[in-house]
N, C-alpha and C positions, 0 to 999 in steps of 0.2 A: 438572563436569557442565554440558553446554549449557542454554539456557534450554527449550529443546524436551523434552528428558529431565527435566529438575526438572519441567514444568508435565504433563507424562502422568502422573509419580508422586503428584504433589500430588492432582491430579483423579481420576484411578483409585483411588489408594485410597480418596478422598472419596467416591467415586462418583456425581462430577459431573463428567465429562470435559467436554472446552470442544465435545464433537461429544457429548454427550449425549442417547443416544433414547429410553432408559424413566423413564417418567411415577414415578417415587418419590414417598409419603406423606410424606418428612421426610429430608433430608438437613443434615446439620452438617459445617460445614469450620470448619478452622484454616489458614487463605491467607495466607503472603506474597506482599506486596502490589509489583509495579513500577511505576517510577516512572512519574509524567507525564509529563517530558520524555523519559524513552527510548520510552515511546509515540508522541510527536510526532516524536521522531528518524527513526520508522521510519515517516512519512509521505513520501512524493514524488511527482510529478507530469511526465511526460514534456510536454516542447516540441519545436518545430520553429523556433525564433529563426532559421533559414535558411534558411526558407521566404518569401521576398519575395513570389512572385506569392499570397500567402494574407493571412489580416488580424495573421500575426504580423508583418508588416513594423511595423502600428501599433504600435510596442512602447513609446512615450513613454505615449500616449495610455490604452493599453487594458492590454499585456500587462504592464512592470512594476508599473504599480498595482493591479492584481487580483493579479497573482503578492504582494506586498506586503499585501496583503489579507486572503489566504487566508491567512499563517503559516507555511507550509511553508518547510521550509530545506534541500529538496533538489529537484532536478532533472534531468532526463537528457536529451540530445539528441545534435547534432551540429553538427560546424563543417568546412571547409575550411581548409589552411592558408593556401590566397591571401584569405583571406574575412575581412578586419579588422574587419569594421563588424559581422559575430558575434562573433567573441572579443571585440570592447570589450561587448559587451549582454551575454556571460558574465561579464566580469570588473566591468562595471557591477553586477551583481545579485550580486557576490561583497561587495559594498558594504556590503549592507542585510541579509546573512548570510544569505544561497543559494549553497550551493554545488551544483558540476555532476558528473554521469557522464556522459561522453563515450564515444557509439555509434564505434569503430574499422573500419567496414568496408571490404575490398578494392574497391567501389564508388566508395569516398569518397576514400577515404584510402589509393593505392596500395601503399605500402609501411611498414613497420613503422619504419623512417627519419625519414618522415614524420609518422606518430605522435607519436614524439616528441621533431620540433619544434611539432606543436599544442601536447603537453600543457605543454609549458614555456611557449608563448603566451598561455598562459591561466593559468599557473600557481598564482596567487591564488583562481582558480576551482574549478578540476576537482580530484577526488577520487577519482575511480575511473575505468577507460578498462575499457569491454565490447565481446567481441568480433565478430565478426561476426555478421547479423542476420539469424537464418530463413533459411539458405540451402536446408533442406532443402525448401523449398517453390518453389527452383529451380533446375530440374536441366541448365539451360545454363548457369550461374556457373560461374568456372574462377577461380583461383589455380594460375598458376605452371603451366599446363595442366592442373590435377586439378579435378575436382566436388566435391561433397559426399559423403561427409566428410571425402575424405582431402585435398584444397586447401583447407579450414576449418583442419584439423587441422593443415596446414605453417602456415600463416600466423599461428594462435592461437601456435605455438613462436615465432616467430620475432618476435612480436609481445611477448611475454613478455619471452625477451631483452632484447630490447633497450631495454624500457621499464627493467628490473631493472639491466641493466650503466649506464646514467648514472646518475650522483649524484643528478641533480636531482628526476628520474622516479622512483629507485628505491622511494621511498617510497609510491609511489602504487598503492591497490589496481588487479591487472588480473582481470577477470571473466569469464568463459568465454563462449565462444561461446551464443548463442540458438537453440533449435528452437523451430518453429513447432507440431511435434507433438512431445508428451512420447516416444512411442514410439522416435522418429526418435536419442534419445539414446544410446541403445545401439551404433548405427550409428557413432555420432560418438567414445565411447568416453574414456575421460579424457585431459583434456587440463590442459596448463597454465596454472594459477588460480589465486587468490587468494580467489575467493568465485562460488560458481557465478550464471549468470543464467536466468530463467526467466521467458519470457509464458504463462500460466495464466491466460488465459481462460476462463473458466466456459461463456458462452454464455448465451443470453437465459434458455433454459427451465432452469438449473438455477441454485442458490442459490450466494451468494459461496464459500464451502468448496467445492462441488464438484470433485473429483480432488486437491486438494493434498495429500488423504495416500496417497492410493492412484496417481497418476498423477506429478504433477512434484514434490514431494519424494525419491522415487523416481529421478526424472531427474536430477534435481540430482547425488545420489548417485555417478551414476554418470558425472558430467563431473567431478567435482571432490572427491569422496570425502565425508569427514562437514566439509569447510569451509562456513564459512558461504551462506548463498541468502540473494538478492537477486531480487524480485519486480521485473522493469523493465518489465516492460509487465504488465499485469489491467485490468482493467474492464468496462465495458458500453456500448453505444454507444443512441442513442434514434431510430434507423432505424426506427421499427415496422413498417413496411410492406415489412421485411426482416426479422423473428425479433430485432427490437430490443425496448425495453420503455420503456416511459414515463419522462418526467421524473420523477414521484413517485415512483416503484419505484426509480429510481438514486440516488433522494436517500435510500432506506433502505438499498439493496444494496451503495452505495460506502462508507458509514463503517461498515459490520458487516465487511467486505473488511478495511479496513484490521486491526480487530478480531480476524477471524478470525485474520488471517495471522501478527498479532502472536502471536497465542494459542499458536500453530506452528513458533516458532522464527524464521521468517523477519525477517533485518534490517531489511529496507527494502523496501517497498511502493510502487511509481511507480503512480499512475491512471494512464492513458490515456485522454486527454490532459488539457492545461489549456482548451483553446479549439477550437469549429468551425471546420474548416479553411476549408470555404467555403458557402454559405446552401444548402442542400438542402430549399426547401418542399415535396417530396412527402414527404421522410421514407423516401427507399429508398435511398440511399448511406451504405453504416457507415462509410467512409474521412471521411465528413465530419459526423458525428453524435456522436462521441466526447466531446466537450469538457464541463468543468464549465459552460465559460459558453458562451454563443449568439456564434455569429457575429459578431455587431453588439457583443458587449461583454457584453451584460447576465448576470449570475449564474442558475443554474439553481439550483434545487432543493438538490440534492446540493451544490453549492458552497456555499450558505448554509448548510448543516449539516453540513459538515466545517470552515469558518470556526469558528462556533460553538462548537465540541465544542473546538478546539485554543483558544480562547481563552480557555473554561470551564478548562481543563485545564493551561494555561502553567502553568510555576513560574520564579520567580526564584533557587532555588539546587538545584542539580546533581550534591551531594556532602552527603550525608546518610547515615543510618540504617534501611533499610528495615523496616516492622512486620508485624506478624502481625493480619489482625482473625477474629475468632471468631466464626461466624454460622450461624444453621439456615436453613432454606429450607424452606417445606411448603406442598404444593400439588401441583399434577400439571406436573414438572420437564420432561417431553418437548418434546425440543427447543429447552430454553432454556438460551441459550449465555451464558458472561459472561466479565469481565474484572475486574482489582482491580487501582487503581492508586494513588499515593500522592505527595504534596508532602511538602517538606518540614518542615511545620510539623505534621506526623500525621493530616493530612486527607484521607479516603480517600476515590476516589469508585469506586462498585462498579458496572458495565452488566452490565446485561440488555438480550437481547433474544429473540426468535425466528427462529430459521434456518430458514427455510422461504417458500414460494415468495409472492411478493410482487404478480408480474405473467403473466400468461397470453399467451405470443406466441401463440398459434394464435387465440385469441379476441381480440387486442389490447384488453384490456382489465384495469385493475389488480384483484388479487385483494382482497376484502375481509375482513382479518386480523381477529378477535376479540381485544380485550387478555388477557391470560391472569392471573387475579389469582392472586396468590400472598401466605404472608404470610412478611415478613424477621425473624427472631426478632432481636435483637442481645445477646450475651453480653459483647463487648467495650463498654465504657463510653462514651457516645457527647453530646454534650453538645446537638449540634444537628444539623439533618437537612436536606437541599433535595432536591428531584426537579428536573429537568431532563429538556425535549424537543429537545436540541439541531436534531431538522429544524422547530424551529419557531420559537424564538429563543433567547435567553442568560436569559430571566427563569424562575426557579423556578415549576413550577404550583403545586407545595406545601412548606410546610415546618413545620418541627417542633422543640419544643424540649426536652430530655432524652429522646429516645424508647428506647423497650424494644421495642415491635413497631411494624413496619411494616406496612401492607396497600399493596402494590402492582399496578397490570398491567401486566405487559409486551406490548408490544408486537410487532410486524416491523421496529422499527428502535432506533438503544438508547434505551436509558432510563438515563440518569443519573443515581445515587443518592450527593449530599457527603455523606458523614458526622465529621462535627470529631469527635475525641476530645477526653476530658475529661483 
């Protein structure tokens, strides 16, 4: 059973689904719990490392030290095969244990030939090769003389092949083509995969969950059957003065995303992006508003509190025993989503949050969320307790030692609760 079908049975019969809408007096679960690090696994973050005319060229200065920064140990972009001085800054950051998904598209990358002599170029690097990007969003692209879907569709085969017939390649996840619209998937129809890919965009006025269970899980489905999804592009961009939303709404919206998606089954979650492509002081360009960090370098919001959250969360071993914790919930549950993870040493840390709207694009102005207090019963034996507000920093606000109940509020962004077994 995938991880998506165990977490609906778990939650449904508990009657705390991770998309939870009615307000319950008291609910009890018995949760196993996953791990930290496969949480952090399924964090990543898109680049453009070959993007010279932008501030990725600073890549000594700005991009691998924040990239090193943040934690993450995945990434996606793309490269040329004539383009050395990217592949060395892929297989540089293959160093310091980042590895890449490499964008394949007929744009870039003419032929599937080609392909894979990139992917051998960087072979210490790349991990996975996805296919071509959003074509349904241009209906003059041609492959081999055909549009979209049916020149997507020769090119993903033929891209396949060929990565699969070398030895060297053949190991290497290939990922389905990208639509721009979930819709467009049907169109495009299954193709040859290894793990489907999906941009799932939310949009400013809807919360991070928005469509993934009714819109591109759905699409995925039907590019790549019940194989794994990969989230390569999601996010939010800080355009406001385009249906963007604030730096502080992103620094709630991007680590509940991650949350979310994990909650979903979804392997790997890429933000979009790591960095502003180029300074936009009016705030109406989303091709250059995307980034964790500002233009200039400096961390946003949300970068400081997906940093945080992945270093509260690191573990040191990989291969353990996963547990079960035993807990009631009472209060008014609407809309409060969570996650249960675990280290190896049976220290579980349990998020809350609230899913629900953070930021008002019509008003450009941030929504002001009320904490929602609830109290955490614990049945499982618990020796010591921390809360954590990872968008605020790494220091616990509160803690506790042998507790039995907890009074918490959750928030619009998570709330981290260690709890050490005894």
């Amino acid at each position: 059973m995938n991880r998506y079908l165990l977490l609906l049975l778990i939650f449904c019969t508990a009657l705390f689904a991770c998309h939870a809408s009615i307000g319950l007096s008291e609910q009890t679960l018995v949760e196993k719990a996953y791990s930290t690090n496969n949480f952090i696994d399924s964090i990543g973050v898109a680049v453009h490392l070959d993007y010279q005319d932008t501030v990725y060229s600073r890549y000594k200065d700005i991009i691998k030290p924040r990239l090193q920064e943040l934690g993450i140990r995945h990434i996606r972009g793309s490269v040329r095969l004539k383009d050395l001085e990217t592949q060395q800054k892929f297989l540089d950051l293959a160093t310091i244990g980042i590895k890449s998904t490499l964008v394949i598209d007929p744009r870039r990358v003419s032929s599937p030939a080609k392909a894979v002599k990139i992917a051998k170029a960087v072979m210490g690097s790349v991990e996975a090769l996805e296919g071509a990007n959003e074509w349904d969003l241009h209906s003059d692209l041609e492959y081999k003389g055909e549009n979209f879907p049916h020149g997507v569709r020769k090119f993903q085969e033929k891209l396949y092949a060929a990565i699969k017939r070398d030895p060297v390649t053949a190991s290497l996840a290939v990922l389905s083509p990208s639509v721009a619209k979930a819709n467009k998937a049907s169109e495009l129809g299954k193709v040859a995969c290894d793990r489907a890919a999906i941009h799932s965009y939310p949009g400013g006025h809807k919360v991070p969950s928005s469509g993934l269970e009714d819109k591109w899980i759905p699409a995925a489905r039907m590019l790549c059957g019940d194989k794994p999804i990969m989230a390569t592009e999601s996010g939010y961009h800080n355009a406001i003065h385009l249906y963007g939303i604030s730096e502080q709404a992103a620094a709630k919206y991007l680590p509940r995303m991650f949350l979310e998606y994990f909650n979903r089954g979804i392997d790997r979650t890429y933000s979009y992006e790591l960095i502003d492509l180029k300074p936009n002081p009016a705030a109406d360009e989303p091709e250059f508003n995307y980034g964790l960090l500002r233009n200039d370098g400096s961390p946003k919001p949300a970068f400081i509190a997906i940093k945080n959250a992945i270093a509260l969360l690191k573990d040191t071993d990989e291969s353990f025993t996963l547990q079960s914790l035993n807990y009631t919930l009472k209060g008014n549950t609407q809309n409060i989503h969570h996650t249960l993870l675990q280290k190896h040493d049976e220290t579980f840390y349990l998020i809350f949050w609230q899913e629900v709207l953070s930021y008002d694009v019509n008003k450009k102005t941030d929504i002001l969320v009320s904490a929602r207090p609830l109290s955490l019963i614990l049945q499982t034996p618990i020796s010591r307790a921390a809360i954590y507000k990872p968008t605020d920093s790494m220091n616990a606000i509160a803690q506790y030692i042998n507790p039995k109940t907890l009074k918490i509020n959750v928030p619009d962004r998570p709330l981290i609760i260690e709890l050490v077994s005894i």
